[in-house]
C-alpha positions as CSV (number, residue, x, y, z in Angstrom):
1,X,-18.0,34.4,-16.9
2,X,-16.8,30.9,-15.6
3,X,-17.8,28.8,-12.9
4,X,-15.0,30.0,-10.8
5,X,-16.5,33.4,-10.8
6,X,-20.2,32.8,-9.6
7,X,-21.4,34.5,-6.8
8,X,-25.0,33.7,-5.2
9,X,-26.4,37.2,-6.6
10,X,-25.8,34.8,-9.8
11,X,-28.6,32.9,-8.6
12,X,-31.2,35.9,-7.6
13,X,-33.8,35.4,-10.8
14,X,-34.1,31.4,-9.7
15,X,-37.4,30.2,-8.1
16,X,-37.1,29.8,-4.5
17,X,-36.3,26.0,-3.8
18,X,-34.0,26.3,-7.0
19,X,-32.0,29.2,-5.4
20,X,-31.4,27.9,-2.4
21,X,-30.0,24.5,-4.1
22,X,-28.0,26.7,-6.0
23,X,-26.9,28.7,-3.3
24,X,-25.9,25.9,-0.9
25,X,-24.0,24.4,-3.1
26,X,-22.3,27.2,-4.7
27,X,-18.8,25.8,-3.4
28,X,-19.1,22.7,-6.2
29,X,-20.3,25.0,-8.8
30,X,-17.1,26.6,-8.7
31,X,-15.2,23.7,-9.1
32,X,-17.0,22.4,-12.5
33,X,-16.2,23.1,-15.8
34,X,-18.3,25.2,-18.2
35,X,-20.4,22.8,-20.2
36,X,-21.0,20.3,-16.9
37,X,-22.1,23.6,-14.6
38,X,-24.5,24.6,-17.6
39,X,-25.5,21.2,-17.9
40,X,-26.7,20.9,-14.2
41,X,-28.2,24.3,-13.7
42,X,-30.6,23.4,-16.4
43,X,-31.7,20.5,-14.2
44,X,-31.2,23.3,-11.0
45,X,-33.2,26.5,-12.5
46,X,-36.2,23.9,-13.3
47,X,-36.2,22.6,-9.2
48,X,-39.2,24.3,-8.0
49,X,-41.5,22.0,-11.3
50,X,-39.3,18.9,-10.8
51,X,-41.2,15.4,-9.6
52,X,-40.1,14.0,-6.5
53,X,-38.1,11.7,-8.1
54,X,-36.0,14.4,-9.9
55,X,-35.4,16.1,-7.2
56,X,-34.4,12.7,-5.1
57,X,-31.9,12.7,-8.5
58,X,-30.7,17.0,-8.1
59,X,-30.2,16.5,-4.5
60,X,-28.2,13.0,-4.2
61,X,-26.0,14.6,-7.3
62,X,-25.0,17.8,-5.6
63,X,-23.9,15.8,-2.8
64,X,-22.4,12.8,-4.3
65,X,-20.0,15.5,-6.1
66,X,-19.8,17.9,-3.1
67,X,-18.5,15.1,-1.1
68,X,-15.8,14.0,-3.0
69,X,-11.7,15.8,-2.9
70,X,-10.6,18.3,-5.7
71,X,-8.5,15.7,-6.5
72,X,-11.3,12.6,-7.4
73,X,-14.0,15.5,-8.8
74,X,-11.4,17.1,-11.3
75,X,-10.3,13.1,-11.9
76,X,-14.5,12.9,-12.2
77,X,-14.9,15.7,-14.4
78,X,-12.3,15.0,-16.7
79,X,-14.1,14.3,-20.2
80,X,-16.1,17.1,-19.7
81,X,-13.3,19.5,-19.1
82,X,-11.9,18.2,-22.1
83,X,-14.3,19.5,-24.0
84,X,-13.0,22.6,-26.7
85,X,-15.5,25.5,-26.1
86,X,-15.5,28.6,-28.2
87,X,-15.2,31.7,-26.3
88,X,-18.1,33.0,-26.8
89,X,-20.0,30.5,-25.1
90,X,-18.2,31.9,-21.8
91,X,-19.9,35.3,-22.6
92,X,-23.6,33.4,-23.1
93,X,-25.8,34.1,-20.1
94,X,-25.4,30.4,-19.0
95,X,-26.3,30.8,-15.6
96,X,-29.5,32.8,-16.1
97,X,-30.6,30.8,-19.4
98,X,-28.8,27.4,-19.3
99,X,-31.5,26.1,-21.5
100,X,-30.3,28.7,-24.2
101,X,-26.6,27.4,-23.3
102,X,-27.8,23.7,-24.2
103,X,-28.6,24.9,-27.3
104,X,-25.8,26.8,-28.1
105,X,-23.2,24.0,-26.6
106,X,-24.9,21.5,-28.7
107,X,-24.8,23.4,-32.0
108,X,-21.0,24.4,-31.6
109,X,-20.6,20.4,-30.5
110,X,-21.9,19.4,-33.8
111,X,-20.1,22.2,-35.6
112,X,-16.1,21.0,-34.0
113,X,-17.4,17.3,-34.7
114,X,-17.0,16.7,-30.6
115,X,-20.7,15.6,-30.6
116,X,-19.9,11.8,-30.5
117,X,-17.1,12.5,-27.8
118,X,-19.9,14.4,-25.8
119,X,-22.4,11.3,-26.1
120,X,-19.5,8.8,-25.0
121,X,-18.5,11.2,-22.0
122,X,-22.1,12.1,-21.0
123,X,-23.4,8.2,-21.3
124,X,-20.4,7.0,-19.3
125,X,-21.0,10.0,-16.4
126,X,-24.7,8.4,-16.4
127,X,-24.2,4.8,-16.1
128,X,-21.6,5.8,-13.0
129,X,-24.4,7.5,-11.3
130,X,-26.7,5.1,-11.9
131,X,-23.9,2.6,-10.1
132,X,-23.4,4.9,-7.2
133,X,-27.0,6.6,-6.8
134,X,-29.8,3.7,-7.7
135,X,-33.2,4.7,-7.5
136,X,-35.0,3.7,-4.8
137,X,-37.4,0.4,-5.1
138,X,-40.8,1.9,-5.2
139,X,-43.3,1.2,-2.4
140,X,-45.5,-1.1,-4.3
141,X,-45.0,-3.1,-7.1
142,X,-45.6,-1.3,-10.1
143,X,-48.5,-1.8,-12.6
144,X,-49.2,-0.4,-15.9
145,X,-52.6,-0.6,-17.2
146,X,-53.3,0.3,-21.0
147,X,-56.8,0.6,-22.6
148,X,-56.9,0.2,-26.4
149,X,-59.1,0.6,-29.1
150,X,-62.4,3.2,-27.6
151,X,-65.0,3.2,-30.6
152,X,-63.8,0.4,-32.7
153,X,-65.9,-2.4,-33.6
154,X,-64.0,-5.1,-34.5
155,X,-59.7,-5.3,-35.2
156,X,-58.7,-6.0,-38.3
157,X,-55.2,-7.3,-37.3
158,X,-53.8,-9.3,-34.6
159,X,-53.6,-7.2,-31.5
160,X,-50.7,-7.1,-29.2
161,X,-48.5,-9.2,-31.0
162,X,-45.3,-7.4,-29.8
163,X,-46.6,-8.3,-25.9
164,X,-47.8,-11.4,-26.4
165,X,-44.9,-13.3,-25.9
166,X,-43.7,-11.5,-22.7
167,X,-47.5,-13.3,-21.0
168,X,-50.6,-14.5,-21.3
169,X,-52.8,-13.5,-24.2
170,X,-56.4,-13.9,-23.2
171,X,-59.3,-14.0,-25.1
172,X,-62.5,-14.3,-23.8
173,X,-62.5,-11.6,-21.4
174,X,-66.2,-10.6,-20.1
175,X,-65.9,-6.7,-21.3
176,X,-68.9,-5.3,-19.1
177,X,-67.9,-3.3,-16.5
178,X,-64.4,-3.3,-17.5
179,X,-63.3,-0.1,-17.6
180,X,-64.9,1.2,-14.2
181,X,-62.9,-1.9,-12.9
182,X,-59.6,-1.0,-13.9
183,X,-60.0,3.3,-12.9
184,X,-61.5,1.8,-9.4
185,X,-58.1,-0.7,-9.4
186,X,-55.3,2.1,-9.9
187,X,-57.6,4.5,-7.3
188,X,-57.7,1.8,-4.7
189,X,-53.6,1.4,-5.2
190,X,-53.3,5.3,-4.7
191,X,-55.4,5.3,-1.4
192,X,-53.3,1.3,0.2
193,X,-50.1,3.4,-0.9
194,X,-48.0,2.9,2.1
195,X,-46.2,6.6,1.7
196,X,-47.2,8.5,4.0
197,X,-47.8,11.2,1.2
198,X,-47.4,9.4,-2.6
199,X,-47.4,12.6,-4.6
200,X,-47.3,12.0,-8.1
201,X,-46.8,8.3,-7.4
202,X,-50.3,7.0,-8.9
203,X,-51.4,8.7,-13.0
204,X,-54.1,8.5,-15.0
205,X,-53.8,9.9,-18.7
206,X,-56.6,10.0,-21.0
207,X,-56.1,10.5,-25.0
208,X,-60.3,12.0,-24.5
209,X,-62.3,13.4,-22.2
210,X,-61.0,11.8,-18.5
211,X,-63.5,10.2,-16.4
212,X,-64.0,10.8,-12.8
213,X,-61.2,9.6,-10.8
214,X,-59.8,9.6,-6.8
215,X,-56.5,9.7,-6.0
216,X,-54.5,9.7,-9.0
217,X,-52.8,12.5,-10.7
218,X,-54.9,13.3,-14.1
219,X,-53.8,14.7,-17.1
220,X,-55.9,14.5,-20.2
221,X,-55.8,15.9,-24.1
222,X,-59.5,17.2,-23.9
223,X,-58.5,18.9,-20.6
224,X,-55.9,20.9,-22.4
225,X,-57.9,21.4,-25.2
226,X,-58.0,25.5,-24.7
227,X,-54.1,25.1,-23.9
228,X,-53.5,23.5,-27.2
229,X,-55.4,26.0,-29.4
230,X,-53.0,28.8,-27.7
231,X,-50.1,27.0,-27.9
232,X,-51.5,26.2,-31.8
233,X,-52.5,29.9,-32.7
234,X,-48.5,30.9,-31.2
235,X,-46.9,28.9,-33.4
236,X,-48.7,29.5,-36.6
237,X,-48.1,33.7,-35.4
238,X,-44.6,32.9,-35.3
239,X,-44.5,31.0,-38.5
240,X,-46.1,33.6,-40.6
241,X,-43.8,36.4,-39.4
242,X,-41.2,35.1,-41.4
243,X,-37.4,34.9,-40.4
244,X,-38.1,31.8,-37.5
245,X,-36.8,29.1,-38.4
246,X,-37.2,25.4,-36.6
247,X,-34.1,26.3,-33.9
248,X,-36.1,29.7,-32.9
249,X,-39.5,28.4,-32.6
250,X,-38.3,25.4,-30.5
251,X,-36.7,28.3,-28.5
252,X,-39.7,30.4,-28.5
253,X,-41.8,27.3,-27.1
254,X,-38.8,26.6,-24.6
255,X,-39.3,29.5,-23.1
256,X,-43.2,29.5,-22.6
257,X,-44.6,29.8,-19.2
258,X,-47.9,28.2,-18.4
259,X,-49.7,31.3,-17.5
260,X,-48.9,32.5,-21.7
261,X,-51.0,29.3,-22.7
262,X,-54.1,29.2,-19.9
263,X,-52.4,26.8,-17.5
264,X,-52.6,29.2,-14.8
265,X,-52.6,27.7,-10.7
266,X,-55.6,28.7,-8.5
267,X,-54.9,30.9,-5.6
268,X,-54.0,29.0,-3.0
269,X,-53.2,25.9,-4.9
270,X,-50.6,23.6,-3.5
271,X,-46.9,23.7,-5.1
272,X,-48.0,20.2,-6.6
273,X,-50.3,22.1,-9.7
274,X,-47.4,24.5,-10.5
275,X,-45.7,21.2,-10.8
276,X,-48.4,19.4,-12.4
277,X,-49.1,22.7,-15.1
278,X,-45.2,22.6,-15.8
279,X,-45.1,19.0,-16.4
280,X,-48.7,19.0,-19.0
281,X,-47.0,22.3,-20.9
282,X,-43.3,20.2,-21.5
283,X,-46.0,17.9,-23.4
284,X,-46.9,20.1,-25.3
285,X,-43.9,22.0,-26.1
286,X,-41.6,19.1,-26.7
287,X,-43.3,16.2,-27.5
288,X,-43.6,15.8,-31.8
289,X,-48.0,16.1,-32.4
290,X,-48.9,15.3,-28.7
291,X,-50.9,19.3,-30.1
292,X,-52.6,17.3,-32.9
293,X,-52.4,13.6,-32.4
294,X,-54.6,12.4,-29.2
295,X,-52.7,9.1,-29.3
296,X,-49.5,10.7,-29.6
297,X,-50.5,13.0,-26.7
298,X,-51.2,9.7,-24.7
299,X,-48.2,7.7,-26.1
300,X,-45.7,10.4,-25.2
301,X,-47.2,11.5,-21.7
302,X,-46.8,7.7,-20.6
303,X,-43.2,8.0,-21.8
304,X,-42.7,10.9,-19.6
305,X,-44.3,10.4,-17.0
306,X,-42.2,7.0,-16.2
307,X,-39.0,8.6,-17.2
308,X,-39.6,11.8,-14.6
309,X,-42.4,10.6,-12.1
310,X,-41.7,6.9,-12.0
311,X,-44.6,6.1,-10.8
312,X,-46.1,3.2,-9.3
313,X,-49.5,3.0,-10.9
314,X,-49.9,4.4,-14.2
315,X,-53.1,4.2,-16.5
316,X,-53.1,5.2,-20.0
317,X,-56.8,5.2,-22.1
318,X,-56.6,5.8,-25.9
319,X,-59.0,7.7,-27.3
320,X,-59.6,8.2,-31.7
321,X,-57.2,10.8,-33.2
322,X,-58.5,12.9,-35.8
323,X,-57.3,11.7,-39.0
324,X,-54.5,12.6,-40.9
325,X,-54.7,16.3,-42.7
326,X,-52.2,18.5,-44.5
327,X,-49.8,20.1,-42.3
328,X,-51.3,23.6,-42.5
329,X,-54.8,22.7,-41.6
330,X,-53.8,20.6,-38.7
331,X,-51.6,23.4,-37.4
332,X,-54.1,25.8,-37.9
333,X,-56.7,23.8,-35.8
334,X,-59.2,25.8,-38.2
335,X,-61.0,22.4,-38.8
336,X,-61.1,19.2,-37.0
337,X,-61.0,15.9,-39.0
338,X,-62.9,13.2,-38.9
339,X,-61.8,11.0,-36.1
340,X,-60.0,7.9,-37.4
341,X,-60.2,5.1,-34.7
342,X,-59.2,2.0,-36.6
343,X,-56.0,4.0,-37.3
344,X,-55.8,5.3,-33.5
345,X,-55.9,1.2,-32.3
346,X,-53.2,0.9,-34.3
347,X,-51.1,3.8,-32.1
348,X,-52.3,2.3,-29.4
349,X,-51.0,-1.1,-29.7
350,X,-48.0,0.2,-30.2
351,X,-48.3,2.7,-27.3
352,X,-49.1,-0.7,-25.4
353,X,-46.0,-1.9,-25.9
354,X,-43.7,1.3,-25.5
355,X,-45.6,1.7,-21.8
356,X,-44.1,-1.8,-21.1
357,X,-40.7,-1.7,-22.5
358,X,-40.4,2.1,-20.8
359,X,-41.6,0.3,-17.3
360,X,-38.8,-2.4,-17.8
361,X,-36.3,0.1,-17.5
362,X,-37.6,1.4,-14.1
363,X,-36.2,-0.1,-10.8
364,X,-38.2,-3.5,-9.9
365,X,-38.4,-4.4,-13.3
366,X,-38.6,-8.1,-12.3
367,X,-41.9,-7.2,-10.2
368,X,-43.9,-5.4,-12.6
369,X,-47.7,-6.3,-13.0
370,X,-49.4,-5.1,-16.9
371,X,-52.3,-5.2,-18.5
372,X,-53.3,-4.2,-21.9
373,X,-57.2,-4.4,-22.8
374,X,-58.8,-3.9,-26.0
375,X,-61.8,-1.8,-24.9
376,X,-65.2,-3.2,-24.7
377,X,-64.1,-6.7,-26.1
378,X,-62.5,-9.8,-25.0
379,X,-59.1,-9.4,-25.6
380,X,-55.8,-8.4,-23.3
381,X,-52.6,-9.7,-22.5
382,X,-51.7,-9.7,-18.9
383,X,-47.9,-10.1,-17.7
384,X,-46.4,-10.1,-14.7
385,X,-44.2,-12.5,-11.9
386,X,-45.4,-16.1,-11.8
387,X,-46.9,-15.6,-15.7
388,X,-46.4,-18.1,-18.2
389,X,-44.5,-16.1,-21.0
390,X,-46.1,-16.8,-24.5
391,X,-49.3,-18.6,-23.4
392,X,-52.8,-18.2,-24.3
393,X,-56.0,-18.3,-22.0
394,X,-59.7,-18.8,-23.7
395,X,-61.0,-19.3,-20.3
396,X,-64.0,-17.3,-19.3
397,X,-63.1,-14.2,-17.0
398,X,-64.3,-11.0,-15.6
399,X,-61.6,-8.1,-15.2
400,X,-62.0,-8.8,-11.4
401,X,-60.7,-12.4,-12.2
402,X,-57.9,-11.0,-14.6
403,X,-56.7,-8.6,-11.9
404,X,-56.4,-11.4,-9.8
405,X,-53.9,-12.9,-11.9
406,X,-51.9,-10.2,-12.1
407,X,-51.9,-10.1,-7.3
């Protein structure tokens, strides 16, 4: 089947908010060629689990290109019509399973050496969106705050060297109190948010067990501890059946549902933990040893979360990964390691740093407030407008006081 063909029966097996997208804007859809119409119902299927953001992104699309003449949309559409696709990827079930039709478009892109053409074309469609449909300032200025280092005595190597130069490195920061400072900081930004309803605007990821918090969205690796044994015990099942190779087990964890791994919704819940459970399984299912690495867990949640919530308030803690194993054993989950904390402050310094560079990229770059504390001791680095890049402070502060810098 191509695009010309569809028919909104096409659309029956979508969630509800994803099928009426489709639906309504079934007209467009018809006018696309293959690999751009299997490229956007991937983003289209998934609707109903998308962050408000994503959505903002779905929507403005669908009517950017609905507005515009056959003429300037096939002059729009050109690369990708370009494209040479083998037949048989017009007899895939794109439209029910445009995932599957990803994968299938990218091996065969690979295969007629078109992959770089494809990367050129799709970059090029991105940056004229991102010309004609900026994102939205957020509401407050955003602020990332990164705790580093829980259970290590002393560093043994000069932290935050990568951020340093971007602010002010401080070093005699008083640590008690600290860390009840900085969850009762990003709670009190949830609650002055001026939306009148900041869903997913405000985060708070732990690599441990998360402490008590109010108002922000929580996702933690201890809280998905019985999630990550299932997920765990599925892919060593698969593994030693023989015949799966890497391509079908990502596709077998592609396809997972959150009710197959725990993450099932209360009754009653609000649409915002389907969301929520969708979002905590793609960590697990794509990220590379967010299942085994705590830090990793931490340092790839941040990543996502900015890239799909873009959020105004996001706190990250790091807690010690276990150390490292053979791969067997840590799959198997069979046997925890010791944990290995001097080695987990090293992920999270660079985690530090990631969080920052990731926030650059965000709208209001220039505004952006960021601290990154080494936990229970005197050392962060704070940056933000007004900041002398590259500077040192050895005066005597609270975290009250080094909030204050960062008003």
């Amino acid at each position: 089947m191509l695009p010309p063909q569809l028919k909104t029966t096409d659309f029956a097996g979508y969630p509800p908010q994803a099928q009426q997208v489709a639906t309504e804007h079934i007209a467009l859809l018809q006018q696309l060629p293959l690999a751009f119409a299997g490229i956007l119902l991937r983003e289209v299927i998934a609707y109903d689990w998308r962050f408000p953001a994503e959505r903002r992104q779905v929507d403005g699309q669908m009517m950017h290109l609905g507005a515009m003449t056959a003429t300037e949309l096939t002059q729009r559409m050109q690369g990708f019509a370009g494209l040479r696709l083998s037949p048989d990827l017009e007899r895939t079930k794109w439209v029910t399973n445009p995932s599957g039709f990803m994968e299938q478009l990218t091996a065969w892109l690979w295969s007629t050496h078109q992959m770089e053409d494809f990367k050129r074309i799709a970059d090029s469609y991105a940056a004229y969106l991102s010309e004609v449909m900026p994102s939205p300032l957020p509401a407050m200025p955003r602020m990332g705050l990164v705790i580093a280092g829980q259970g290590v005595a002393q560093a043994d190597y000069p932290l935050f060297r990568k951020l340093r130069p971007q602010g002010v490195h401080l070093t005699r920061v008083k640590p008690e109190g600290g860390l009840q400072i900085l969850m009762d900081a990003a709670a009190k930004r949830a609650s002055d948010d001026p939306q009148a309803t900041p869903r997913f605007a405000h985060w708070y990821i732990d690599g441990g067990t998360a402490l008590a918090s109010s108002g922000l969205t929580q996702v933690s690796y201890d809280g998905l501890a019985q999630t990550r044994t299932m997920l765990l015990n599925r892919t060593q099942q698969a593994i030693q059946s023989g015949g799966m190779g890497p391509e079908a087990l990502r596709s077998l964890l592609a396809q997972m549902k959150p009710e197959d791994v725990g993450l099932i919704g209360k009754v009653g819940a609000p649409p915002d933990e389907s969301v929520l459970n969708h979002f905590q399984l793609s960590l697990l299912t794509e990220g590379s040893g967010t299942q085994i690495f705590a830090t990793t867990f931490v340092q790839w949640a941040a990543r996502e979360c900015l890239r799909r919530a873009q959020p105004e308030t996001i706190l990250t803690r790091y807690a010690p990964r276990q150390e490292l194993q053979p791969m067997n054993a840590m799959l198997s989950g069979a046997k925890a390691a010791a944990p290995d904390p001097h080695g987990s402050l090293v992920d999270a310094d660079m985690g530090a740093y990631y969080t920052w560079l990731n926030m650059t990229r965000l709208p209001g770059a220039d505004q952006i407030r960021f601290l990154a504390w080494f936990e229970a001791h005197q050392e962060a680095v704070v940056i933000g407008p007004g900041l002398p890049r590259g500077t040192r402070s050895d005066s005597p502060m609270d975290m009250h006081q080094v909030l204050k810098l960062l008003a």
